[in-house]
VMD Tcl script that draws the C-alpha trace (Angstrom):
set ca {
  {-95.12 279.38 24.24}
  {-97.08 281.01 21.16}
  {-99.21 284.36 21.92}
  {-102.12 281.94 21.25}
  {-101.20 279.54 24.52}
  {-100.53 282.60 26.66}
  {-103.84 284.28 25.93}
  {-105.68 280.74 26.68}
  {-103.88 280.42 29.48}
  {-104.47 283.42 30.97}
  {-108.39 282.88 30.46}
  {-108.22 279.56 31.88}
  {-106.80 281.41 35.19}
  {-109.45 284.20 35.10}
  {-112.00 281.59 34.99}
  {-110.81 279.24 37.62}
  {-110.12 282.40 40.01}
  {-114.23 283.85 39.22}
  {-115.12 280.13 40.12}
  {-113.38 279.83 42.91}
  {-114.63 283.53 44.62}
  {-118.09 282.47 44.14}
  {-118.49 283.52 40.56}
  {-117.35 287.04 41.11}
  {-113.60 288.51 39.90}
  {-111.83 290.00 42.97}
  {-111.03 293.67 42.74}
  {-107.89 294.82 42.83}
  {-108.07 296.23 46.41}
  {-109.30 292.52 47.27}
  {-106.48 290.71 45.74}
  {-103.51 289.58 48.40}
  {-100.84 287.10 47.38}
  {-101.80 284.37 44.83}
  {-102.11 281.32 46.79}
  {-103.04 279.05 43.37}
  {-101.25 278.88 39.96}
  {-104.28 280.44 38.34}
  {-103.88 283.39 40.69}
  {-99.92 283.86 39.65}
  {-100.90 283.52 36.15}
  {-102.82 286.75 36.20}
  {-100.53 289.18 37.72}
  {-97.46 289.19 40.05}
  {-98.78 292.75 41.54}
  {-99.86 291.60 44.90}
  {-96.50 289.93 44.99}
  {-94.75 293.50 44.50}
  {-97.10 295.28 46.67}
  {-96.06 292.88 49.61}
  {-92.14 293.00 48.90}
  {-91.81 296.64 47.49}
  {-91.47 298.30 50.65}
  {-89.23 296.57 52.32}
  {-86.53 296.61 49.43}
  {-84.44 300.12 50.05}
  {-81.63 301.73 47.63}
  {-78.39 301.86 49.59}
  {-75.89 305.06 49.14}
  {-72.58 304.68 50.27}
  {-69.60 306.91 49.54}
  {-65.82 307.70 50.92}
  {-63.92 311.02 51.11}
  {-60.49 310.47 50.75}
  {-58.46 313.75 51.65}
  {-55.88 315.35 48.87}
  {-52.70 317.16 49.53}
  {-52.68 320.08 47.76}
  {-50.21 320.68 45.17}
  {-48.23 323.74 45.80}
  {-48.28 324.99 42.34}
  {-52.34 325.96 42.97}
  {-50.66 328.51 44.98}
  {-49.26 330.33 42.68}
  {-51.27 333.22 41.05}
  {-49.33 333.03 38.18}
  {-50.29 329.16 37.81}
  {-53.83 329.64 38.69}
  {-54.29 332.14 35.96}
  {-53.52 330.06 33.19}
  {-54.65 327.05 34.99}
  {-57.70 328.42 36.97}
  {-58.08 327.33 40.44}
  {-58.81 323.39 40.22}
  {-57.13 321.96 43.38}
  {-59.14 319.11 44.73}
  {-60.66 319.25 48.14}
  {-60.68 315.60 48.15}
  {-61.60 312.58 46.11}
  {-65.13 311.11 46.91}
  {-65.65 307.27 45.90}
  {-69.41 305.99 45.37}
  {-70.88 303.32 45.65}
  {-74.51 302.15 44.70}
  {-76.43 299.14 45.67}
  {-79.67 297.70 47.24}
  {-81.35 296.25 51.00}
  {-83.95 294.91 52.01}
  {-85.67 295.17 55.88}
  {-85.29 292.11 57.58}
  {-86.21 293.63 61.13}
  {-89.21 296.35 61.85}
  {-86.49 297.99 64.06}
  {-84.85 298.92 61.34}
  {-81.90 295.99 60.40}
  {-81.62 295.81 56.51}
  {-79.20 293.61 54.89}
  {-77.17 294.70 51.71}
  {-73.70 292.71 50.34}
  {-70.73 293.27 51.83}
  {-69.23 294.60 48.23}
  {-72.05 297.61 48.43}
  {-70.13 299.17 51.72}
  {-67.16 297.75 51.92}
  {-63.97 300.60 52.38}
  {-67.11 303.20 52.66}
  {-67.92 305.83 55.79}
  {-70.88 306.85 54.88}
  {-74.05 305.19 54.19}
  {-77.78 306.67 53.25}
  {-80.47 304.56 53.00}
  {-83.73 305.50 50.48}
  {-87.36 303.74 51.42}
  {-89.59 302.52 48.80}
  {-91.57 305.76 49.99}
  {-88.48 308.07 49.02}
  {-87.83 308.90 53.11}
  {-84.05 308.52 53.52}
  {-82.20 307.81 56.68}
  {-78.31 307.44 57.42}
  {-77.11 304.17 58.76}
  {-74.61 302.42 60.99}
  {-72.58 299.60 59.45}
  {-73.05 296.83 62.58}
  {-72.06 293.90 61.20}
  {-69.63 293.01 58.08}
  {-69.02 289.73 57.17}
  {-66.87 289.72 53.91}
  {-66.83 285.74 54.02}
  {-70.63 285.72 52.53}
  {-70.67 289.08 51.11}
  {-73.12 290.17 53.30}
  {-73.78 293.13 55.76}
  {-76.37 294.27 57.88}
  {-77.36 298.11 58.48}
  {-79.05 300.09 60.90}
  {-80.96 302.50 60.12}
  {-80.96 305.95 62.47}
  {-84.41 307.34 63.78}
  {-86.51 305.41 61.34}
  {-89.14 303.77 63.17}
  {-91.06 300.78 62.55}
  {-90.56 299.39 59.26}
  {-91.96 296.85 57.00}
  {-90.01 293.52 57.81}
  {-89.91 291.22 54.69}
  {-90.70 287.68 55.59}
  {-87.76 285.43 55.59}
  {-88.80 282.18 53.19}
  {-86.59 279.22 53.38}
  {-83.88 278.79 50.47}
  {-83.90 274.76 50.72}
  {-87.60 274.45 49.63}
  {-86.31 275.99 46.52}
  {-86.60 273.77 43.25}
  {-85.40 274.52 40.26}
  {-87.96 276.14 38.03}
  {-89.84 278.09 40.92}
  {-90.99 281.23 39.96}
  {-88.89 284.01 41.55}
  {-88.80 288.16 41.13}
  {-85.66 290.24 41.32}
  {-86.66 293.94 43.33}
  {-83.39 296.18 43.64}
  {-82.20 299.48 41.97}
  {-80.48 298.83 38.39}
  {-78.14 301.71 37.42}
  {-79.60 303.72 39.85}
  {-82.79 304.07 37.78}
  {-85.14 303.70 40.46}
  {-86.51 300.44 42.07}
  {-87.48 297.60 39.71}
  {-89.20 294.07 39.53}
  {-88.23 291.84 37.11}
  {-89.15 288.25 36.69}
  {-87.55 284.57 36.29}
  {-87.23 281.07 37.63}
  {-85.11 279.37 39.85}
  {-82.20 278.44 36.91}
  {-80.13 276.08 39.16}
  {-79.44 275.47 43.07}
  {-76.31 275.24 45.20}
  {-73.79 276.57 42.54}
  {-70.68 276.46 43.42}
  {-66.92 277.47 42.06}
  {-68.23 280.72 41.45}
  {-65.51 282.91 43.02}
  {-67.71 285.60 44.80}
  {-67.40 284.61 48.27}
  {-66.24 281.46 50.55}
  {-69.74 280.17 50.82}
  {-69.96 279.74 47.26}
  {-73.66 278.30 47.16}
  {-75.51 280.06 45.50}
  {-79.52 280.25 44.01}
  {-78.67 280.87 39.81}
  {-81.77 282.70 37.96}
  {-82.74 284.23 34.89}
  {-84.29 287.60 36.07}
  {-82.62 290.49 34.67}
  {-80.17 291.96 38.03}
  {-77.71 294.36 36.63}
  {-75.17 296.41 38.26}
  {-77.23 298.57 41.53}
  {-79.17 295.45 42.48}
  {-76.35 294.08 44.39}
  {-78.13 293.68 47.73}
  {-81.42 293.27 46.89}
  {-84.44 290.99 47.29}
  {-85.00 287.67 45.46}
  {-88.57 286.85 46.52}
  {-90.55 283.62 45.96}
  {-94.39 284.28 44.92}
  {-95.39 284.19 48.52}
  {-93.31 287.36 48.52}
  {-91.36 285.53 51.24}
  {-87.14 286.68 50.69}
  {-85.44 283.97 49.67}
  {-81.91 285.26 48.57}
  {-80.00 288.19 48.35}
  {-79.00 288.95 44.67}
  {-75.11 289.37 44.21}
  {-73.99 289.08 40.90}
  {-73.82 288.66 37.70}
  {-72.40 286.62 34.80}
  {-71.85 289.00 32.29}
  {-68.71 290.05 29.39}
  {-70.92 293.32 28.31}
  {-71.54 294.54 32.29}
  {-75.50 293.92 31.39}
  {-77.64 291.15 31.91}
  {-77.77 288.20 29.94}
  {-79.74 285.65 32.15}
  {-77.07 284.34 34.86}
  {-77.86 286.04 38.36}
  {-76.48 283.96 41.33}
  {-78.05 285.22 44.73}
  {-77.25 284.10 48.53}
  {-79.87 282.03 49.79}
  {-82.00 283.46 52.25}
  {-80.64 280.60 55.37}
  {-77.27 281.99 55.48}
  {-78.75 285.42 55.38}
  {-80.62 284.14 59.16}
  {-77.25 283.33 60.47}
  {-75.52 286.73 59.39}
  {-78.90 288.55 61.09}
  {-79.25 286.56 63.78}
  {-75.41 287.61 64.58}
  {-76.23 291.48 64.14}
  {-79.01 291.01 66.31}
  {-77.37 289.60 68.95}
  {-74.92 292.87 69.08}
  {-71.80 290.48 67.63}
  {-69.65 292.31 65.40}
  {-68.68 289.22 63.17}
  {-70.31 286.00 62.58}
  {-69.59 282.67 64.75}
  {-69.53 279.41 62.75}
  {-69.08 275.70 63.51}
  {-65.65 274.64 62.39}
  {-64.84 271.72 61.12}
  {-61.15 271.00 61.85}
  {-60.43 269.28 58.70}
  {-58.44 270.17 55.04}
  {-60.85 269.24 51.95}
  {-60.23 268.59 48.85}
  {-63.17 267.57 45.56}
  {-63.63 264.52 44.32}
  {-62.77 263.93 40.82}
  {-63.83 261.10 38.56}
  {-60.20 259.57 38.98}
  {-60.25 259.85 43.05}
  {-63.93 258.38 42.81}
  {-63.23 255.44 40.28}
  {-59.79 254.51 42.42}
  {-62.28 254.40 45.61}
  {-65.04 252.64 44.27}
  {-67.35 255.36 44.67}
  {-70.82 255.21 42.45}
  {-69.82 259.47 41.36}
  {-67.72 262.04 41.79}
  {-69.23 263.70 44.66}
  {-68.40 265.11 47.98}
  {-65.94 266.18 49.94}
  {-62.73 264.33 50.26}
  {-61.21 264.84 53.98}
  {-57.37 265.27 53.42}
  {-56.22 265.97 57.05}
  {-58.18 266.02 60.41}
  {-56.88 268.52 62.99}
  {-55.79 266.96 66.15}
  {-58.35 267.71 69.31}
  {-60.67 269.45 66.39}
  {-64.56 268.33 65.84}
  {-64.15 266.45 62.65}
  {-61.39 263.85 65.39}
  {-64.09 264.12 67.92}
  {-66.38 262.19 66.01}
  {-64.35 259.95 64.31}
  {-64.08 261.40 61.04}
  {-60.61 260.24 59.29}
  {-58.28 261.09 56.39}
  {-59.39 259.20 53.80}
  {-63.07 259.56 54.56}
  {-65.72 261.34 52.08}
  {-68.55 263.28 53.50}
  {-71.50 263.39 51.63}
  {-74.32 264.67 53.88}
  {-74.83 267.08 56.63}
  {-78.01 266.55 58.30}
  {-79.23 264.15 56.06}
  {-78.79 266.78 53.11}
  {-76.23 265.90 50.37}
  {-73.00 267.24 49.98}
  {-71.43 267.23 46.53}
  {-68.04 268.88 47.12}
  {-66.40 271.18 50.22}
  {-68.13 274.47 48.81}
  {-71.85 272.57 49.69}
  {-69.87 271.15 52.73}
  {-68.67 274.86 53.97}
  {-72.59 276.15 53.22}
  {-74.32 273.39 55.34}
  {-72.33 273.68 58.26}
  {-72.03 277.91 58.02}
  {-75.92 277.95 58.56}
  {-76.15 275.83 61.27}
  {-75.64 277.98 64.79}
  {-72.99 277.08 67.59}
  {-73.97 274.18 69.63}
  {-75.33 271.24 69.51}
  {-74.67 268.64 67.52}
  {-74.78 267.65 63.30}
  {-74.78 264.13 61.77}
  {-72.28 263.84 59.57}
  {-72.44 260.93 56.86}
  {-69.40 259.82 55.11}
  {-67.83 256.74 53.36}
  {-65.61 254.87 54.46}
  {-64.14 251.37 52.95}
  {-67.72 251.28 50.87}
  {-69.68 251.65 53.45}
  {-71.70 254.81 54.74}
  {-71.26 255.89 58.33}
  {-73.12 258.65 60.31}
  {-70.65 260.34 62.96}
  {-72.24 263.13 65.23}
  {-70.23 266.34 65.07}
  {-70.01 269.27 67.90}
  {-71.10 272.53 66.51}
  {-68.04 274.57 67.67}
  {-66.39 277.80 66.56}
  {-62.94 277.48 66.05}
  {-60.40 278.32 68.99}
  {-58.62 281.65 69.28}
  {-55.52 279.70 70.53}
  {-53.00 281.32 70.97}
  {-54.74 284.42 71.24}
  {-54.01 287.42 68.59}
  {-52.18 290.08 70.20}
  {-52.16 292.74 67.43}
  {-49.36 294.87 67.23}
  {-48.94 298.05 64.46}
  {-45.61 297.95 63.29}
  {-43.92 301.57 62.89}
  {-40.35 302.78 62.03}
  {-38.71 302.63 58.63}
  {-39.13 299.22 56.77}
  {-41.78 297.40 54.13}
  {-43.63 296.01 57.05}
  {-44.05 299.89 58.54}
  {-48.26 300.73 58.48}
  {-49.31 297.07 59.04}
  {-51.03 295.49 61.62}
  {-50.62 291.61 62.25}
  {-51.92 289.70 64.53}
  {-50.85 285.61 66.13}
  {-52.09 282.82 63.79}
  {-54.81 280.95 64.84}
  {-57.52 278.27 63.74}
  {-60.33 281.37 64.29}
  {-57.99 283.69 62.59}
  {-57.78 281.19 59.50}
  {-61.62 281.06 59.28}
  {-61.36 284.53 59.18}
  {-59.35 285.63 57.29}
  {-59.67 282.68 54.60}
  {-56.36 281.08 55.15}
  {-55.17 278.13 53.89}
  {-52.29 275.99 54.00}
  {-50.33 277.93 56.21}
  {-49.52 276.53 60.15}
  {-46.93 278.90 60.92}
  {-46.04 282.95 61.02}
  {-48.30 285.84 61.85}
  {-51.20 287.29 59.75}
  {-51.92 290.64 58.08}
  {-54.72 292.24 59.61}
  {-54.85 295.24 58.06}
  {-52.88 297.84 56.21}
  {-52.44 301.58 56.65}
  {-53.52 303.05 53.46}
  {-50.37 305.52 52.14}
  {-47.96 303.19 54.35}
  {-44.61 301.88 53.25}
  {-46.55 298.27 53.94}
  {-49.45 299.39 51.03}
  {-46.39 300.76 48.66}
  {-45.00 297.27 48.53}
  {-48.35 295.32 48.44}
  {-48.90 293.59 51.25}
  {-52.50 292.57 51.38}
  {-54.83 291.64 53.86}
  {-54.47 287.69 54.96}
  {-51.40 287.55 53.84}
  {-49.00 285.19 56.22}
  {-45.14 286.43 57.09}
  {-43.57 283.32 57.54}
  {-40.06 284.56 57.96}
  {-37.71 287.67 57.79}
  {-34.18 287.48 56.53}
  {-34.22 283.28 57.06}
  {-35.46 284.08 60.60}
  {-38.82 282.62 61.03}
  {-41.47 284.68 62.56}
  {-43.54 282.71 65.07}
  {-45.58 285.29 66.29}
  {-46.45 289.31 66.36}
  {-43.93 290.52 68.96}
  {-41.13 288.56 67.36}
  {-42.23 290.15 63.96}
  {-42.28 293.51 65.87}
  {-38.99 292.96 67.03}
  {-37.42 291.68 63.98}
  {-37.95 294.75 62.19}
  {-37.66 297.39 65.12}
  {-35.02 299.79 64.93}
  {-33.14 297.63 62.15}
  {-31.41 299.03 59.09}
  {-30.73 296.39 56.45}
  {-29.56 296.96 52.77}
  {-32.24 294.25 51.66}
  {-35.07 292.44 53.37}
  {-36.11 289.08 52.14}
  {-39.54 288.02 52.93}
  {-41.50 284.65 52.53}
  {-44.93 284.48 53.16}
  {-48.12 282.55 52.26}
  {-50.65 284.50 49.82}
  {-53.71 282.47 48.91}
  {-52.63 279.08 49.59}
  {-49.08 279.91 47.80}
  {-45.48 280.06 49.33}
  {-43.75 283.06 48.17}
  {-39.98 284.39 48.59}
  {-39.34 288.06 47.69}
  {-36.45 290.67 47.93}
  {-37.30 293.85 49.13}
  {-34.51 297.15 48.66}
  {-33.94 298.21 52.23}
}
mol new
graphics top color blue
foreach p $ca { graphics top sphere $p radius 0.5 }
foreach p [lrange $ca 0 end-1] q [lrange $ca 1 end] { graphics top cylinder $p $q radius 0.2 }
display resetview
């Protein structure tokens, strides 16, 4: 738009907003959120004033001790060398919040905290507080804070992320480089983008305000100054901005809080009990199918939901709810913000024809039930914990294609587990050709056992593995 258009346009709006107050401009302490076009035209101030305070920088950091190197005890050494033996190594991390609850909930990614122990939290107003990680859900990227002997705080208004369009007028308020907070300004660029590779939900709102690294956490606000996503990242080769933001809409967000506020320390989602797979143009043209869209079911879980209502292999969902579904990502989204119970409608096709099927909104069983046991002693596995595959445990922990062998809950950092890279989610199938079925067998396989070699399969990612281990 030329300079020329802009100024008219702007005069337009001052005219139509002096009309409609009665002939007299509004002051500035009269001015609350535009409700017109005119009124956004002017200024997006009253916008910022609304959302400002409740968007909050977010510190987080990790001491990691050091063992000191004898040769700092040497005089000789330290004379020449001076006396520069760590006390430990601190890692840093920097990000943004925002205050979803006046008792003092704020929600930052996942990514901001995640491997950190302590967290400090900065108000718009500079006060700073330390918080308690409550909730972490890695799935979505998302956590939730709470904030220690803070008080009533401003709340931002939760909006609602599927009365997005593309080219709505949305502002970006985080903490870029650690500059200080900042408001930049865009539109809506696309909706439900998918096959980005952030998180499992990959749905996300794309726009063209400026987010750099630091505003990981922070508000994406409609010009109601309602929240309607939590910016995440970035598409970027330089590490800078260059007009691709992707944030979390703001209905997932609900579920995540909604979970924290309930005192649950991860988030409960309807399962499915069915293997996906996209629908390409050659799976679409050898159905019949008008495009390639949806989600393609490959399997259905015996006793799952997706059986319960009928849905079978062969069958391509396309709406939850009445909203569309254009491949499993959307399909994963729609059913991750709807809360356990009840029932969804389900709409696929089958044989050209479309079908609604009601679905039970259930979480996926714990079945058998984990049983975590640390394994200890001298072998690769020594410093892990693993825990009894389940359907919950998949969901957790991301899992696919794997039915049998126990999972990898976590690993001891500076164990002989972490020295040969065993990763969290990973599944041990089997030990030596002996197939592990669950963690006591596992626990016992390795126990007290010398072996020259150990050979190890397990599923990483989808992938079957085989590897050779020195004993």
């Amino acid at each position: 738009m030329s300079l020329f258009r802009r100024l008219a346009s702007s005069i337009i709006g001052m005219v139509a907003l002096t009309l409609a107050s009665g002939g007299q401009a509004q002051t500035g302490q009269e001015r609350g959120v535009p409700q017109t076009r005119a009124e956004a035209l002017l200024s997006f101030s009253p916008i910022v004033k609304k959302a400002q305070p409740s968007v909050v920088n977010v510190y987080a950091s990790r001491t990691e001790k050091v063992v000191r190197n004898p040769l700092f005890d040497d005089p000789v050494f330290r004379q020449f060398f001076g006396d520069r033996a760590p006390g430990g190594a601190t890692t840093q991390s920097l990000g943004s919040g925002v205050i979803v609850d006046p008792n003092g909930l704020v929600v930052t990614n996942h990514h901001v905290i995640e491997g950190m122990t302590d967290v400090k939290v900065a108000l718009s107003d500079r006060r700073e507080f330390a918080a308690e990680i409550v909730l972490r859900d890695p799935r979505t990227d998302l956590a939730v804070l709470k904030l220690k002997g803070a008080g009533a705080l401003p709340a931002m208004e939760l909006g609602d992320s599927d009365s997005l369009e593309v080219g709505d007028i949305v502002l970006a308020l985080g903490n870029p480089f650690g500059v200080g907070q900042t408001v930049t300004q865009g539109i809506v660029s696309a909706l439900a983008r998918t096959q980005i590779g952030i998180s499992d939900y990959g749905f996300f709102i794309q726009t063209d305000a400026a987010i750099n690294p630091g505003n990981s956490g922070g508000a994406l606000v409609d010009t109601k100054a309602r929240l309607v996503g939590i910016n995440s990242a970035i598409f970027s080769k330089s590490g800078g901005s260059v007009g691709i933001g992707f944030a979390i809409p703001v209905n997932m967000v609900k579920i995540v809080v909604a979970a924290a506020e309930s005192g649950g320390k991860q988030v409960r989602r309807p399962w499915l009990g069915a293997t996906l797979q996209g629908v390409s143009k050659e799976i679409a043209d050898s159905m019949g199918l008008d495009r390639p869209a949806g989600a393609l079911v490959a399997d259905v879980v015996s006793g799952g939901p997706a059986a319960q209502a009928g849905i079978a292999r062969g069958d391509v969902i396309v709406a939850v709810d009445g909203q569309s579904v254009d491949d499993p990502e959307g399909l994963g989204y729609r059913l991750g913000t709807r809360p356990i119970g009840g029932h969804a409608t389900i709409a696929v096709l089958r044989g050209g024809k479309k079908i609604d099927l009601a679905i039970r909104l259930a979480p996926a069983p714990e079945k058998p039930a984990r049983d975590p046991v640390k394994i200890s002693g001298n072998s690769p596995f020594s410093g892990m914990t693993v825990v009894n595959l389940s359907p919950a445990v998949a969901e957790e922990y991301s899992i696919e294609n794997a039915n049998d062998g126990v999972v990898v809950a976590e690993v001891a950092e500076n164990s002989q587990a972490a020295a040969v890279n065993f990763q969290r989610g990973d599944v041990i199938i089997a030990v030596n050709d002996a197939k592990i079925a669950s963690s006591h067998e596992l626990e016992a396989a390795v126990s007290g056992a010398r072996h020259y070699y150990w050979k190890i399969m397990l599923s990483r990612g989808g992938q079957v593995m085989t590897t050779v281990i020195g004993g």
